[in-house]
N, C-alpha and C positions, 0 to 999 in steps of 0.2 A: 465428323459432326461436331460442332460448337454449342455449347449447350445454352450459353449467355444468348449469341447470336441468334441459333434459330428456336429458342423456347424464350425465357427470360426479355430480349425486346420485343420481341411481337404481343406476348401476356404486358408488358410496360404501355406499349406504348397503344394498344385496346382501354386499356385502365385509363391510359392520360383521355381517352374520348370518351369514359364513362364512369368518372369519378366515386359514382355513387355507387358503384358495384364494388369498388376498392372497399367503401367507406361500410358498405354491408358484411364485404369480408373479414373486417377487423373487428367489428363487432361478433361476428360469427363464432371466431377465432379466439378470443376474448370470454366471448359466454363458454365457450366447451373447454379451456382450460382452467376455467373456473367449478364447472358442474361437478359433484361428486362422483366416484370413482373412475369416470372418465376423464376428465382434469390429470389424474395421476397417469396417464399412458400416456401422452400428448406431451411433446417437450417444448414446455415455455416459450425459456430462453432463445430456443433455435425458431417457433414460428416466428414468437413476436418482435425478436430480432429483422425477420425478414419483412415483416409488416412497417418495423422505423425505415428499412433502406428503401421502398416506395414512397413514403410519406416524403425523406433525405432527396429522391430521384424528381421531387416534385409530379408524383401522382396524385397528391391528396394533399390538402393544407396539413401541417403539423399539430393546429392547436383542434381542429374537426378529429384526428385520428387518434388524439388524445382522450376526445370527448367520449368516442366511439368505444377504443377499448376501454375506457374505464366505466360506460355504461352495459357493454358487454360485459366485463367482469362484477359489475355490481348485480345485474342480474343473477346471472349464473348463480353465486352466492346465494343469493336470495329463493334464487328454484331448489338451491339443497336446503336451506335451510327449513323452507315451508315442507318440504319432503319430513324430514327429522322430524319436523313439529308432529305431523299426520299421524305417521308412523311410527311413532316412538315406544311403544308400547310394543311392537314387532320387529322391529329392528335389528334386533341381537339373531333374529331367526331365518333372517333372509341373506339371500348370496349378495356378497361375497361375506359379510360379515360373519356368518356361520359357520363358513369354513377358513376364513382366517379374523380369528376373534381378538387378537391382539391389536388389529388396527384398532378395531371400536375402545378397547380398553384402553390403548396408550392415549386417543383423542380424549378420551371420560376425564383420566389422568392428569393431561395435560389441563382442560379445561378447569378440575376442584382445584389446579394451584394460582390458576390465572384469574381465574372467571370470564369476566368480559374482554380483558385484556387480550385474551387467546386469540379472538377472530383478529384484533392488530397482526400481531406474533404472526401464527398461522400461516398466515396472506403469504409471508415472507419465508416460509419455513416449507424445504421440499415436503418429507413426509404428511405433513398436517394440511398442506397448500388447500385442498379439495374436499380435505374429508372434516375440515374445522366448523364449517359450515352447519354441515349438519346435524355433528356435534352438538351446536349451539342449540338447534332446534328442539332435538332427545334430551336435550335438560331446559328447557321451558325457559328458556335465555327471554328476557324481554323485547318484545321487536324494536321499541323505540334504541334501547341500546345497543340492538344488533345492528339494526340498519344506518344508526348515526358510527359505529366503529365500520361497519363492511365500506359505507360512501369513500370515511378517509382513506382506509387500505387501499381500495380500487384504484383513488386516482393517484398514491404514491408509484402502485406495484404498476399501471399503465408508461408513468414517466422514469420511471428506473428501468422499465422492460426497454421501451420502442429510444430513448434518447441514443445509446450505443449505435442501433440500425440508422438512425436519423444522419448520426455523423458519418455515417460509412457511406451512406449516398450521397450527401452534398460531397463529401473528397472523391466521389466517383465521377461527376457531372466534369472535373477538369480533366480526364483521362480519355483518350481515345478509346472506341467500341473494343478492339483487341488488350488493352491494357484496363478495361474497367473489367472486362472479363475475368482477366486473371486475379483480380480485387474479390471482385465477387465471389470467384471457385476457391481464393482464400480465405475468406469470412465463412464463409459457409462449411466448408472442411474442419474451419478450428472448432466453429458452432459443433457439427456432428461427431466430430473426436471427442469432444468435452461431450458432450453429453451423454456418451459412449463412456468414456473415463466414467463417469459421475454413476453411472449405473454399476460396472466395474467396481470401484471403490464402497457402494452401497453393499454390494455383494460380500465383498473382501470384512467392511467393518460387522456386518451379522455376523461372518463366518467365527472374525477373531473373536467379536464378541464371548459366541457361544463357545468358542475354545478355550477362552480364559474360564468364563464361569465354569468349565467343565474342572480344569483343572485344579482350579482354586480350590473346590469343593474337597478334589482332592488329597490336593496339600493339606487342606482343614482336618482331612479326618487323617493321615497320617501324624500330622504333628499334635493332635489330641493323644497321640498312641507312643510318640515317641518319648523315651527317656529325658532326652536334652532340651525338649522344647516343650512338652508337654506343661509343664511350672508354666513358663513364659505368658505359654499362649493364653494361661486359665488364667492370668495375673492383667494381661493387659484388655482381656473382653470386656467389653461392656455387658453391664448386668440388666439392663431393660431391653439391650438390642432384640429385634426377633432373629435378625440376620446374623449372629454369632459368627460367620464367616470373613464376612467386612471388614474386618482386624487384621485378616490377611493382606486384604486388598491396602489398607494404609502401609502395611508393615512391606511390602512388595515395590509400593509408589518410594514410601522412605528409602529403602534400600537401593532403588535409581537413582533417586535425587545425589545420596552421596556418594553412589560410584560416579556417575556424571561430573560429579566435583572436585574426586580425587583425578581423573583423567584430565579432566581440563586444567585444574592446578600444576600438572606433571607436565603438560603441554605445552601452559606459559612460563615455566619455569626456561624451558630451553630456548625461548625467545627462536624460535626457526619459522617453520612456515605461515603458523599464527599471523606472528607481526608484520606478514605481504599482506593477510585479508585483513587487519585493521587498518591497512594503512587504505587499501584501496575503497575500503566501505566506509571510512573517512572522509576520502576524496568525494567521494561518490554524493552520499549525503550533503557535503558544504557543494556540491555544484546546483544545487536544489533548492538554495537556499534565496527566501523572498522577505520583505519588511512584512508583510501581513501574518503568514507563519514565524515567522520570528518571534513577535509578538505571543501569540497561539501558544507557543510550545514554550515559550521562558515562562508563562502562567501555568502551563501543565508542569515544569518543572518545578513550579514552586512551592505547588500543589504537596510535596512531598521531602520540600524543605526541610531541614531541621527544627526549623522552629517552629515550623504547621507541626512535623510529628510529635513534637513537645508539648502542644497542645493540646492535639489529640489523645496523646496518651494521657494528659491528664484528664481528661474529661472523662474517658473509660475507666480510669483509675476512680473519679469521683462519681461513678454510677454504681462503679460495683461497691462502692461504701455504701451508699445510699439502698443498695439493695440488700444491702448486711450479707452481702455469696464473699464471704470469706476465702474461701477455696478458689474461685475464681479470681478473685486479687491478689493468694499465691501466685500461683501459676500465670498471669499476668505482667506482674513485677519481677517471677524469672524468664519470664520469655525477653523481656525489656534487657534484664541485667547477660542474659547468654548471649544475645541477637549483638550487643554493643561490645562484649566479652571476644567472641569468634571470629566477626567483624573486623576488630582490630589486631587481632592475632595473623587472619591473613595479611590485612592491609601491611601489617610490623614485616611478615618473612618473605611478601610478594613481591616482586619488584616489572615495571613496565615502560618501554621506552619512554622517553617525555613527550618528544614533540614531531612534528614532519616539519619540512618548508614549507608548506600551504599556506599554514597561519598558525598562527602561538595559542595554547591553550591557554586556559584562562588558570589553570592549578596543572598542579604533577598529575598525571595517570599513574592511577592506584587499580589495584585491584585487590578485592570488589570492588562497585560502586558503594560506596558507603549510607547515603541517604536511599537510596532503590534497596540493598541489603536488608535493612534494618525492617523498611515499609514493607518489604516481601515478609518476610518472618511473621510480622504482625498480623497483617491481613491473610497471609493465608491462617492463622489460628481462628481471625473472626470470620471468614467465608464458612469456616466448615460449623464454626457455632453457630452461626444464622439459619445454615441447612438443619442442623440439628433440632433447632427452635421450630423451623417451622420452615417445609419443603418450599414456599411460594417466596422463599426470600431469596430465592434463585436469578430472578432478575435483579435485585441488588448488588447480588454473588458478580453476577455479569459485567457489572457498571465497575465493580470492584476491579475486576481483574483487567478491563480496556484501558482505564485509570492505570493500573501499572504501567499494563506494556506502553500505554503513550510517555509516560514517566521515561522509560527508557529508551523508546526512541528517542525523547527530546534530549537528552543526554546527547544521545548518537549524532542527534543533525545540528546541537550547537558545539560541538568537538570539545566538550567534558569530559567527555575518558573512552578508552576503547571496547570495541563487541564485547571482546573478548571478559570485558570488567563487566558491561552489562547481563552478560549472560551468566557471568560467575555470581552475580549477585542476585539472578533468580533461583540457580540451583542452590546458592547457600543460604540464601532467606527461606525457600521452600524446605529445607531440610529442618533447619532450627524449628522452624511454627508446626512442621508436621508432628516432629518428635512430640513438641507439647501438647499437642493435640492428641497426640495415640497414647498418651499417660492420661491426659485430665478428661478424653471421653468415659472410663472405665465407669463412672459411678452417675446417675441421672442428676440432668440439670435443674439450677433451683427456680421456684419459677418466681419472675420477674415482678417486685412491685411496682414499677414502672412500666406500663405499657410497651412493646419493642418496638412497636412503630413512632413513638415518642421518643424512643431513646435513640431511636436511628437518626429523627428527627432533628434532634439537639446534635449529636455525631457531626452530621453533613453540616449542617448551617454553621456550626462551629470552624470545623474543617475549612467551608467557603473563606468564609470573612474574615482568618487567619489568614490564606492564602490570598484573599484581594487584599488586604491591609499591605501585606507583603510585598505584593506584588504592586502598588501605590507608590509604595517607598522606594524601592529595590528597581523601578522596572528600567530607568534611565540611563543608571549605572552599570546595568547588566548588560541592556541591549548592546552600550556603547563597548563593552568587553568583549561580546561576541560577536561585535562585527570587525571582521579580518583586515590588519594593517594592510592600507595601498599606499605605500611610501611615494612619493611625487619627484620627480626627479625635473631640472631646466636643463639643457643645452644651448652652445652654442650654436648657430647655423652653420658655420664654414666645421666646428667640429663633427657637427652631425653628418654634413654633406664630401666630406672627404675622410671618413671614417675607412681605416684598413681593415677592422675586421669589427665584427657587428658587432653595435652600442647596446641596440635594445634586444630585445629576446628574439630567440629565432625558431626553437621549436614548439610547436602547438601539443596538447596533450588533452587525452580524452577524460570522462569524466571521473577514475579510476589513476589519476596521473599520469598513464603511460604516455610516451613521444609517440605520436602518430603522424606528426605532419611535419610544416615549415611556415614561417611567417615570410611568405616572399613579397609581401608590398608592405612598403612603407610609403603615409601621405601627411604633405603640412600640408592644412588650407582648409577651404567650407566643406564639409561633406554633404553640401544639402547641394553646393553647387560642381560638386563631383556627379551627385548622382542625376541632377538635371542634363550632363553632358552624355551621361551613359546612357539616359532613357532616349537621346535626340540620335543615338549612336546605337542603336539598337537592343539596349540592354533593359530588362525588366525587372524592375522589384519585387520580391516575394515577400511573402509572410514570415515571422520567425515563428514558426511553431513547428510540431512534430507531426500535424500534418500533410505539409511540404514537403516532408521529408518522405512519410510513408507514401505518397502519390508516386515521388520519383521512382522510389523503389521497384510500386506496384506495375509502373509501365515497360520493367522490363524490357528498358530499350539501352540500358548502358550499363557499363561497368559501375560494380558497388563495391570496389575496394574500399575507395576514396570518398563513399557516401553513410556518415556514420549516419542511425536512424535517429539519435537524442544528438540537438546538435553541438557545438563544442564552445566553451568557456572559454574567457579569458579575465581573470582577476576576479574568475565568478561572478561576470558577466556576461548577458547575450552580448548580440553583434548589432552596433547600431546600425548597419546597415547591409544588408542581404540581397544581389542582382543577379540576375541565372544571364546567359545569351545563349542560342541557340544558333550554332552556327550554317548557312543557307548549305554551301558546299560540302559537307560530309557529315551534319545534324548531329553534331557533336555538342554536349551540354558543358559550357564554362559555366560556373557558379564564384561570383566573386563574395568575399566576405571581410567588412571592416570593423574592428573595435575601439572604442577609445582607450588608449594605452594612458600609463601612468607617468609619460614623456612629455617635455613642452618645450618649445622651442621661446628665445627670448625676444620679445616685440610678436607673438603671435599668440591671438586671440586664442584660439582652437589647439586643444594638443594635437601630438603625432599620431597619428592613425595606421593601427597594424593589422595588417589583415593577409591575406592567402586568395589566391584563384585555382581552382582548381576546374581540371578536366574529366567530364564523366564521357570518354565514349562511348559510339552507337556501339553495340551488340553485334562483330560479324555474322553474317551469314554463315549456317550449319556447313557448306559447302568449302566457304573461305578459311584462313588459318585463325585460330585463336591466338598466337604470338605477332602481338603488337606489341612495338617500342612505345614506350613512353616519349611525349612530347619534349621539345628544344624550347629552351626557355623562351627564344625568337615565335615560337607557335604560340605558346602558352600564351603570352602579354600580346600576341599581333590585336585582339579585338579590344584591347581596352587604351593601347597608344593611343589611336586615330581621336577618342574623346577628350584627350590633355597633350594632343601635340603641339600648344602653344605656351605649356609649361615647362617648365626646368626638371631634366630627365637626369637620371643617372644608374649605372647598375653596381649591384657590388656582388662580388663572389662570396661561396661560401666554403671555406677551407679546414670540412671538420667530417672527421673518418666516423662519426655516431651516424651521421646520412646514411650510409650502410647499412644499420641496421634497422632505418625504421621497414615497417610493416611492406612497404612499395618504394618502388622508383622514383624520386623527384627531385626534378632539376634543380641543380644547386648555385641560385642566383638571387640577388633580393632587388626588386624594382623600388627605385627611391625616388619618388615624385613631388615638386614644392608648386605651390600656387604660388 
């Protein structure tokens, strides 16, 4: 039994003749994972997933299924809410809230720190998904602002749901009914694993949760009792806390932080396994790299600049004058002076390779990072004072800490320094700023003569417009340092074309560096009128994207040695040009693949053109042997001669024992073709 086959198109293809049964469906669908407490049984992601691959299969227009679930999910909302509203005075006493009363109290919770912002948040958030709603209503939320926040939610959480599903059926529509199957029973498998996972892991984090509070509690009252800690703990408590125990929980977090840093210090000391995953999460990153994010992420780096954090620290420095908190401008000016103190102490005894062949860093790799260090220490001191001021500056806290980590990716994808520096330099910034943190909570905060949302106000806008000024000046300079040398090389043509052993490069390498292939064609001439000859010769143009790739894959009809899914670089570039053939006689998949190399021949317009043909075979039959020979160079190139056999041919061998090791079998020849 085929379940695509005889469930899945006969339900498709009823739909494609009664659109508007689709279109009630998704509305349906829509309102019930929106309604309160039934919303929470009902798995999102996995219907409304299924609801984008019809709209993707073209049984419903895309922008009507849009309209649909987001009017479905706007309702829904709206039937809890008005519930809440009704109700609200009984609420606490009906099932299920009754008997599990923490849901109503964490949504109560959540709501006094958000307010209206909640039902945004919520929309997005598993727990709260359904039960925010009504929420809203049990606290007399205004409708005008309920239903102007619930509109926006709906039609984000509609286009972040069904888009994923939407793509998964248009790349199914090029797939044969047995090969869209297999597409589909793998979409749907990851859908129900993860969602499976996701309930798993809810499980898992209550459990640990209540294990930790259990244990802390007890740690708490042992170390009130013990000899050796007992000073400690009554010295470093906070005197307003209600929760007395929370002192653990820092002092527990601290104590990670610096064993985490002693390990990893001891780690990159020995320069060993380390320096393979910098080098390959290097690679990996620069094969990713675009002028748009390039842009993105030199302004997120800059964000955190030395000279942005110099300003920033003064303006913090010039608030807490202004606010005569004495105490808080100690402990500030030593977080400054320790953070730049330890900082340099590693950076002085660390040492880290410098460079790969990729491309040249722009500075030495240090570790830590120095600017991320410094910004970690800081901010984590101010996240946990802002919580401390006042629980609803938690989304702040959030904005805070995305800020970093993009901080440090951008580090990562402009090859400024290694994981291994980025990472060091969260655990040692979070160690310095907790430390000062678990001293300067002991005693209650003074309260503010400047408003905190004014003072956070000046903060950020200060923070900006150091970072744009910066970034104004700097951005030219930068960009053109981080973009990776491609050295240009001329040839002669009798040099190039009587070459004994290969000029330009020969092995291709995936995104990670490693050899994985062979560059076996080499082209002088138009590639626009190369590919006119291939398309008159049977050969087809593809897309460069990943989902070319993933179709191949999902049809299941050839060998995927030779099919990497992300496709492959050269100079950290695509491929300007990408042509599959499929051949009549044994449905065998060539994929040819051409880049512009950084060769040029002299008197010709267009450089050298390098590229590789590769062979995906059909899949024998379960019956048949699975040891197949790899093709003869003579098979390999027979479909792509016949389109330039009226140009100047040549081949050249390849005389180098590394072919052995790559990954698979491949013929060691390079076709050298001139227009």
């Amino acid at each position: 039994m085929h379940i695509y086959a005889d469930y899945i198109v006969p339900i498709t293809a009823w739909l494609h003749h009664h659109p508007n049964y689709a279109l009630v469906f998704t509305f349906l669908v829509a309102l019930l994972e929106s309604l309160a407490i039934i919303g929470t049984i009902i798995p999102g992601s996995l219907t409304m997933t299924a609801v984008g691959i019809l709209a993707g299969s073209n049984v419903m227009r895309f922008d009507l299924t849009i309209a649909f679930a987001s009017l479905g999910a706007f309702t829904g909302d709206s039937i809890s809410y008005m519930l809440g509203a009704i109700y609200s005075e009984s609420l606490a006493s009906m099932w299920p809230f009754k008997r599990y009363p923490k849901f109503l109290n964490y949504g109560q919770d959540f709501f006094n720190r958000h307010g209206g912002k909640s039902v945004l948040i919520g929309r997005f958030t598993g727990p709260l998904r359904s039960i925010m709603p009504i929420i809203a209503g049990m606290m007399h939320m205004s409708r005008l602002q309920f239903f102007a926040a619930n509109f926006i939610s709906a039609i984000g959480w509609a286009i972040l749901y069904l888009v994923p599903g939407y793509i998964i059926g248009a790349a199914s529509h090029q797939l044969s009914a047995e090969s869209a199957q297999r597409l589909f029973a793998l979409v749907m498998s990851v859908l129900v694993i993860g969602w499976l996972l996701s309930l798993v892991l809810k499980i898992l984090a209550r459990s640990l949760n209540l294990w930790f509070a259990t244990h802390v509690d007890t740690l708490w009252r042992w170390s009130k009792k013990n000899a050796y800690t007992k000073y400690m703990i009554a010295a470093l408590s906070a005197q307003d806390d209600r929760r007395q125990q929370r002192i653990i929980t820092f002092l527990l977090i601290w104590l990670c932080c610096v064993a985490f840093v002693l390990i990893l210090s001891l780690v990159v000391i020995q320069h060993t396994w380390l320096t393979s995953i910098n080098q390959a999460v290097c690679y990996f990153l620069q094969s990713l790299r675009t002028p748009t994010l390039d842009k993105i992420l030199i302004f997120v780096n800059l964000m955190f600049h030395p000279v942005t954090l110099v300003c920033f620290c003064s303006l913090v420095t010039i608030l807490a004058i202004y606010n005569r908190d004495s105490r808080f401008l100690k402990y500030w000016l030593s977080l400054m002076i320790n953070a730049l103190l330890i900082t340099w102490l590693f950076v002085t005894y660390f040492t880290l390779p410098h460079s790969i062949t990729l491309f040249v860093m722009s500075k030495s790799s240090i570790y830590p990072e120095i600017p991320l260090c410094i910004a970690t220490a800081l901010f984590t001191f101010l996240i946990n004072y802002l919580l401390q001021t006042k629980p609803s500056h938690s989304i702040a806290s959030y904005v805070i800490l995305a800020m970093l980590f993009l901080s440090g990716f951008s580090t990562l994808y402009l090859g400024d320094n290694w994981l291994s520096s980025v990472i060091g330099a969260y655990g040692i910034g979070a160690s310095v700023g907790l430390a000062h943190w678990i001293v300067y909570r002991r005693k209650p905060l003074k309260t503010l003569r400047l408003p905190m949302t004014t003072a956070i106000g000046w903060v950020v806008g200060i923070f900006l417009m150091t970072a744009i000024l910066n970034y104004h000046h700097k951005s030219a300079l930068i960009i053109q340092a981080h973009t990776p040398p491609s050295k240009q090389y001329t040839l002669n043509q009798d040099t190039w074309w009587y070459q004994d052993e290969p000029i330009l490069p020969v092995y291709s390498t995936n995104r990670i560096g490693r050899r994985v292939g062979v560059f076996n064609v080499q082209y002088a001439g138009s590639i626009r009128e190369l590919e006119k000859r291939l398309e008159m010769c049977g050969w087809r143009k593809q897309p460069k994207s990943f989902i070319y790739s993933l179709i191949i894959h999902a049809e299941g009809r050839y060998t995927s040695e030779d099919l990497p899914f992300m496709e492959q670089l050269y100079l950290n570039k695509h491929p300007a040009l990408t042509m599959s053939y499929r051949a009549v006689q044994d449905d065998n998949l060539y994929i040819l693949r051409l880049w512009r190399s950084n060769y040029h021949l002299l008197h010709y317009q267009d450089p050298i053109w390098l590229g590789n043909i590769i062979l995906a075979r059909k899949k024998p039959l379960p019956q048949k042997s699975l040891m197949q020979e790899k093709p003869e160079s003579s098979h390999l190139f027979a479909h792509i001669l016949p389109a330039v056999h009226d140009y100047q041919i040549t081949r050249l061998p390849i005389k180098d024992p590394y072919l052995k090791t790559l990954p698979y079998e491949i013929p060691s020849e390079v076709l050298i073709i001139k227009n």
